[in-house]
C-alpha positions, 0 to 999 in steps of 0.5 A: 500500500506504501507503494501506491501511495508513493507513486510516482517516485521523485524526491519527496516521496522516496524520502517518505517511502524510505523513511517509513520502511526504516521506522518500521524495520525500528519498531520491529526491533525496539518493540518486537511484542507489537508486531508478530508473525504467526502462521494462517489458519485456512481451518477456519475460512470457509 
């Protein structure tokens, strides 16, 4: 979704893209119990 918001890609919006990309990968390391991976359950799609 950043992707798109970020299209076309000049100046200002890769400076956005990438800060986003880097604040997240921060998060994921500073506070890792807000962001967890777990594996999909297709049991309970019907």
């Amino acid at each position: 979704m950043l992707y798109h918001v970020c299209r076309p890609l000049n100046t200002w919006h890769g400076v956005l893209f990438g800060l986003m990309g880097v604040l997240f990968i921060l998060v994921i390391c500073v506070i890792p119990g807000w962001v967890q991976l777990v594996p999909l359950d297709y049991q309970t799609v019907t």
